[in-house]
N, C-alpha and C positions, 0 to 999 in steps of 0.2 A: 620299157614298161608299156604294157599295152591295157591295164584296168585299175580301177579304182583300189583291185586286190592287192596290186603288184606295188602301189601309193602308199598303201597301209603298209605293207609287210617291210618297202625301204623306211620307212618314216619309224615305225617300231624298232629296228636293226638299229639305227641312226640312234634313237631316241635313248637302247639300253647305255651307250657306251657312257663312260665314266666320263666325264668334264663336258658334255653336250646338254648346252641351256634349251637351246632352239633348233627345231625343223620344221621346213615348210617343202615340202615337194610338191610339185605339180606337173600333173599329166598331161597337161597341153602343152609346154613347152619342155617338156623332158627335163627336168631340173630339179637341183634340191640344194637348198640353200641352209647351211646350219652355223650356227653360233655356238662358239666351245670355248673351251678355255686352251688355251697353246698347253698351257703348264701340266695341263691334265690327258688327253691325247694330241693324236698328230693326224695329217690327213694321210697318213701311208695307212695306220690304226682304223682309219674310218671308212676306205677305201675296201681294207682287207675283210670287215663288216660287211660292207656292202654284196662286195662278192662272192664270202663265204654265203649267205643268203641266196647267191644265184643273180644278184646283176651284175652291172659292171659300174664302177663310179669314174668317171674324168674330171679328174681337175685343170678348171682354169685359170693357166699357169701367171695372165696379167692381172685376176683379178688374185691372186695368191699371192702376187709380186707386192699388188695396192696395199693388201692388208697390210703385209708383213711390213712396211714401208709406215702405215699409219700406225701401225702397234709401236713399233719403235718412237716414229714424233711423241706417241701418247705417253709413254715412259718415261723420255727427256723432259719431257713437261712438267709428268710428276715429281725427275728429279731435280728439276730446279729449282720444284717450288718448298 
């Protein structure tokens, strides 16, 4: 991403997809951080968005580890309780 254009246009891409609560991209550290629903898409789904648009999206894969890791404690949690 090299402008505020190219910010808007991933953060729009991001934003149609079906189960995507939250984006925040930003142009100074190259990055975009979104909250979704697992249930609803996937980051292959958000990924293929991004790119059909014309960037490219990388995921990283320890903080994709963390989540997936804390999504599950948060599950067990609920069903113990």
């Amino acid at each position: 991403m090299t402008c505020a254009g190219c910010v808007a246009s991933v953060e729009k891409v991001l934003r149609a997809q079906a189960g995507v609560n939250e984006v925040n991209v930003n142009l100074a550290t190259n990055t975009a951080m979104v909250a979704y629903d697992e249930g609803a898409v996937n980051e292959a789904a958000l990924k293929g968005a991004v790119q059909a648009a014309g960037y490219d999206l990388l995921i990283d894969e320890a903080e994709a580890s963390a989540t997936e890791a804390e999504q599950r404690q948060r599950d067990q949690l609920v069903a113990l309780k």
